[in-house]
Residue, then its C-alpha position, 0 to 999 in steps of 0.5 A: x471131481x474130488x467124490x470121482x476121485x475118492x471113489x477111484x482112489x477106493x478101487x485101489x487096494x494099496x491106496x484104499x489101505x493107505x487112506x484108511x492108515x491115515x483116517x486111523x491116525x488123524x481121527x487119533x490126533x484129532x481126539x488125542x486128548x481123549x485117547x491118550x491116558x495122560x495130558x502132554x505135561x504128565x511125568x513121574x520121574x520115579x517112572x523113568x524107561x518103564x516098559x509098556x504096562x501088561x495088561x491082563x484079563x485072566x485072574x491067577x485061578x485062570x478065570x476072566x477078569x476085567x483087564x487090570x494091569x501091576x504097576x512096576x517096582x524099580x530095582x538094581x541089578x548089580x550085575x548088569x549096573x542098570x536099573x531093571x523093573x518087576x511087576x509089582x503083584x501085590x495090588x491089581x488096578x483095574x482098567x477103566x473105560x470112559x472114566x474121569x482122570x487127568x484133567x484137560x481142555x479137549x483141543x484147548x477149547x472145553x474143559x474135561x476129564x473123561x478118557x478114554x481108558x486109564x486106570x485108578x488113582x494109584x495105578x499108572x498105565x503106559x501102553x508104550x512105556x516111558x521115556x526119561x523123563x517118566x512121561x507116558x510115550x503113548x500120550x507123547x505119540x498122539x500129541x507129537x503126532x498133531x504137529x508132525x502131520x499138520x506142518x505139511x499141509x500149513x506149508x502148502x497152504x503157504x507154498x502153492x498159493x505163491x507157486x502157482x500165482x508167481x508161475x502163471x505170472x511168468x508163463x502169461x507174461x512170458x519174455x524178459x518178464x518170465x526170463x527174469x522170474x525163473x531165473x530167480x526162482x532158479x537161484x532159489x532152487x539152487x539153494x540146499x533146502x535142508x542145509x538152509x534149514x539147519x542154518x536158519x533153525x539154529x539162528x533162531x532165538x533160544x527163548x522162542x516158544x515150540x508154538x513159534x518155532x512151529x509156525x516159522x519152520x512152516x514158514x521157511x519150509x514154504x518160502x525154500x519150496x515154492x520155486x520148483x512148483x512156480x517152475x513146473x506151473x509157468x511149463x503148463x501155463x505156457x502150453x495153454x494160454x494162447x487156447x481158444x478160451x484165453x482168447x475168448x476171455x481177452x477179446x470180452x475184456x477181462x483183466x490179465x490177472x482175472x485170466x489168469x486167476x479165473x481160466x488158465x489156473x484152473x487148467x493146472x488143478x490135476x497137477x496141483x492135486x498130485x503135487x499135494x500128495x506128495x510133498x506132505x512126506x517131504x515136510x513130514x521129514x524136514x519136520x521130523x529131521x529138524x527136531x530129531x537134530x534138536x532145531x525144531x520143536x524143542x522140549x518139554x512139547x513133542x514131536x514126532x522127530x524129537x521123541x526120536x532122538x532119544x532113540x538113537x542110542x544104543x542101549x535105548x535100541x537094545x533095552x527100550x525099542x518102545x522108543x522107536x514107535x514114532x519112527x515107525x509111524x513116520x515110516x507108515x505115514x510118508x509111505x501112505x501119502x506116496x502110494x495115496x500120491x501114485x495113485x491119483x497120478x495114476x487117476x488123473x493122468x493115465x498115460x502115466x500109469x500105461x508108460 
């Protein structure tokens, strides 16, 4: 089912796009370390707000060169009261692919020094420019970025397990057993779930790690959005439990939560699939809206919603747009997952796409 469903997903122009996007980006998360030219702890704070570095592969005769790029030199302009940077042409410091530099341990397992593009030990490279802290953006891009585009997925793994056992409980069970679950789960969804995770976010311990705050943002995520899934699940559950083969799987003997588990779930995977794709945008933003607030993951570890935040000022908007990369790739990455989620609506339920 899922090889079909690629290969129909892949005759979808915008879709195909959308995947591609996504492959992109998580094969990029995936070999960060490698990738990025600094470590997530690089900073250099006589590098604070540098533009992104120019590379160049025209020598001054205009003839090809390797690709070197200057390092910036930092001045004052009196005029202006602001910090301004020059290239500094005295020294090249030529690009170097594959070459030893910062050293790491390639997704915290295996000690090594290779990146894939850096420069020499003099030379500093910021494809993205830096923030105020001198701390590469581009590296802080592909580290943050681990974290924004996982949370989603460990919340559903969270979420739909609890969702869809609790709503094939109800709807098997149905009376006052069903009555009394969705009312709670009714109570639950009540509940503003951005509000509650401000509230939550801030009451947590000030010396809690990112690594915590993490996994229980994951958590709460999970926990405020299960009750709108286990009500759409028990509908369907309700629609096909008195078929034939739940009685068939009755009249043999098999226990109420092996039928349940084992025969009228199943039933639900088109909707599951579906409802997937398109609740990883929503935590993405919860995520990104949390930390951009400073109630998520806090500093000196990046996300792609606290690296933002130093974007919402103005002077930063006009002088240092570099900054507002990440709200871009938060644009791309929820934007892929909705069309990559219309389409295997569309797929998995064609009436949809005809109405």
């Amino acid at each position: 089912m899922i090889r079909d469903l690629f290969k129909q997903l892949m005759k979808d122009k915008f879709a195909r796009i959308a995947l591609i996007l996504l492959g992109i980006i998580y094969f990029m998360l995936l070999f960060a370390d490698i990738i990025a030219p600094y470590t997530k702890d690089f900073s250099d704070r006589s590098m604070a707000y540098v533009p992104p570095s120019q590379i160049f592969t025209i020598d001054e005769n205009g003839k090809f060169s390797r690709p070197y790029t200057y390092n910036y030199k930092r001045d004052f302009d009196m005029d202006n009261l602001r910090i301004v940077y020059s290239l500094d042409r005295s020294q090249k410091h030529y690009l170097r692919f594959f070459a030893k530099g910062e050293p790491y341990k390639f997704l915290g397992l295996i000690p090594m020094q290779r990146h894939l593009v850096t420069t020499d030990k003099d030379g500093r490279l910021f494809l993205l420019g830096t923030d105020i802290n001198g701390r590469d953006v581009f590296s802080r891009i592909l580290f943050g970025g681990r974290i924004s585009m996982t949370i989603g997925f460990l919340a559903l793994f969270v979420l739909f397990p609890i969702g869809l056992l609790y709503g094939g409980i109800a709807g098997y069970f149905g009376g006052k057993v069903d009555a009394l679950m969705m009312r709670f789960a009714e109570a639950v969804m009540s509940i503003p779930s951005f509000y509650l995770l401000i509230i939550l976010a801030s009451i947590l311990p000030a010396g809690m790690t990112s690594i915590q705050r993490f996994i229980l943002i994951v958590v709460i995520l999970a926990l405020i959005g299960w009750a709108g899934f286990a009500r759409v699940v028990r509908g369907m559950v309700l629609s096909v439990k008195n078929q034939e083969f739940v009685q068939a799987a009755k009249s043999i003997g098999a226990s109420r939560l092996r039928i349940i588990v084992k025969h009228i779930l199943p039933q639900t995977t088109s909707f599951v699939i579906v409802a997937m794709t398109l609740s990883v945008p929503s935590y993405i933003l919860s995520e990104s809206g949390l930390s951009f607030l400073g109630l998520g993951i806090q500093q000196p570890d990046a996300s792609w919603g606290n690296m933002l935040k130093e974007a919402q000022e103005y002077t930063n908007i006009i002088y240092r747009p570099w900054l507002l990369t990440p709200g871009f790739l938060i644009f791309i990455a929820v934007l892929s997952f909705n069309l990559i989620g219309d389409a295997v609506r569309d797929i998995l339920d064609p009436k949809s796409k005809v109405r």
